[in-house]
N, C-alpha and C positions, 0 to 999 in steps of 0.2 A: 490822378486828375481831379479837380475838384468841381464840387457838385456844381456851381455857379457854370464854368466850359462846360461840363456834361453838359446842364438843360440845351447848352446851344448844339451838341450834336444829335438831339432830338425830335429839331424841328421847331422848336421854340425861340422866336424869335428875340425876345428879351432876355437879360443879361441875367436876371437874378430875381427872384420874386422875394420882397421884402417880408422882415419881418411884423409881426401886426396881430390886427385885430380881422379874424374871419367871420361873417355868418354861414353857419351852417344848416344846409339843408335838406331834404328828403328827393328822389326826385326815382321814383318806382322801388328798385330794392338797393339805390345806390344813396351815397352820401356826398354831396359836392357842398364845397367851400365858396365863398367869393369874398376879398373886399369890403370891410364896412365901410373904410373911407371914399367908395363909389356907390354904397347902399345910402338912398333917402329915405325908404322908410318899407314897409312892410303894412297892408292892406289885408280884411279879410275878402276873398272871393266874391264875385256878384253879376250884374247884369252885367255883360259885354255887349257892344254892337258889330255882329260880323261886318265887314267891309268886304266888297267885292272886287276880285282880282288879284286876291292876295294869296300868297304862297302858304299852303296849309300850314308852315310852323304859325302861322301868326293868327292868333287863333280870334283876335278883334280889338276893339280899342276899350279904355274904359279911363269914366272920365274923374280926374284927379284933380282937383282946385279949378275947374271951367277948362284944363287942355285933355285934348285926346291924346292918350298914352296908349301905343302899341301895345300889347302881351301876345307875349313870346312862349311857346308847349316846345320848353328842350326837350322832352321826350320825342315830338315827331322833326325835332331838329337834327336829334342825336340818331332816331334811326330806331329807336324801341317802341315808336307807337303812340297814339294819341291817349291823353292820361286825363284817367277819368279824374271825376269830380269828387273828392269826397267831405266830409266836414271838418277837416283839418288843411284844406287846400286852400292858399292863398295867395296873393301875389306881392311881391318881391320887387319893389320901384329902385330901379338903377340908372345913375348915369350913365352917359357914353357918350365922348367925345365922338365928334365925326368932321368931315370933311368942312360941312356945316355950321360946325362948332358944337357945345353938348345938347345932347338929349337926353329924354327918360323913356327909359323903357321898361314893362311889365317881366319877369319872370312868375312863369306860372309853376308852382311848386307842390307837390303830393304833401310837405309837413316844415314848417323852421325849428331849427332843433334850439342851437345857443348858439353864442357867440366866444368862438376861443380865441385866446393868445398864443401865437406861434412862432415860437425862436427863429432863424433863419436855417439856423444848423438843423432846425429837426424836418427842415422841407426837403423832400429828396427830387431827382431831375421827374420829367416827366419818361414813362416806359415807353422802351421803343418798340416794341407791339403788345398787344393782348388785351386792348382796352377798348373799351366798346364806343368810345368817339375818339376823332382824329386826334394823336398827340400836339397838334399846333393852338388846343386850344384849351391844352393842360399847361398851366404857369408849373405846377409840382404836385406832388401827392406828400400828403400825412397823415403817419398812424396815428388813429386816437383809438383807444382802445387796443380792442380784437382784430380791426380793421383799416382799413386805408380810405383816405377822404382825399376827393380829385377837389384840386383848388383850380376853379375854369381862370382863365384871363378874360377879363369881361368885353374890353375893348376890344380881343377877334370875336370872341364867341356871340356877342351882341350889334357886330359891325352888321350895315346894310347890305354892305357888299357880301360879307359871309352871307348871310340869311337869304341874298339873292341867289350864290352859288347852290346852297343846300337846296331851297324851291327847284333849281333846274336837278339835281340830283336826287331826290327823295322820292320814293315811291308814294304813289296819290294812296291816299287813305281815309276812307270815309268822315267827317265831321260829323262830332258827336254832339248832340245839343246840351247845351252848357246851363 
């Protein structure tokens, strides 16, 4: 069977995750991929404004050419905890289509590594267990190196609607001041 059918017997909604240009980045002790042609641009860390009523992944807004832009802690999204601060954390301004039409949204990120080129053929499905976030929001994994790099799909893992379901699922966990 080929890899392309696999991804869809995994949960993966999408047919095939194109070949391209990734940024890669840090996020606790893992290494996730996304999309440059959804990445606007890459910010160093800074003042946030909490907003109230928001589902702890969202960790406040911060402002990008006069619009408030959500940022998003995949860490307490994925379930490993809220991530600290440190001097290589930055945020990560991404598109995302929605209902609405697009938006930008922050990733909050522990480090950006680089930015790879990855064939189609070297993207493999996403695994049907063992991985510490839901496969529906693995487009593929690739080895670079020693290790394997989860390529998220930006458009679930950054949907409203996801970020709504997580907030009713995620255990509350303290906010740690930024």
């Amino acid at each position: 069977m080929s890899q392309v059918a696999m991804a869809g017997l995994h949960g993966n909604a999408s047919t095939a995750v194109p070949a391209g240009q990734y940024l890669t980045f840090v996020l606790g002790d893992e290494t996730y991929a996304i999309g440059t042609l959804a990445t606007k641009e890459i910010i160093e860390h800074g003042q946030m404004t909490r907003v109230p009523m928001m589902p702890q992944s969202i960790r406040g807004v911060i402002n990008v050419r006069g619009a408030a832009v959500p940022v998003i802690d995949l860490g307490l999204q994925f379930g490993t905890g809220i991530m600290a601060i440190g001097r290589r954390t930055c945020v990560v301004i991404v598109e995302v289509e929605g209902e609405a039409g697009a938006h930008d949204v922050g990733i909050l990120v522990d480090a950006v590594n680089e930015v790879v080129e990855i064939a189609a053929a070297d993207i493999e499905p996403p695994p049907a267990f063992g991985a510490k976030i839901r496969t529906d929001f693995i487009a593929g994994m690739y080895k670079l190196k020693d290790k394997f790099v989860v390529i998220l799909d930006s458009a679930r893992v950054l949907s409203a609607d996801e970020m709504a379901v997580f907030a009713q699922a995620a255990p509350q966990v303290p906010q740690e001041t930024a």
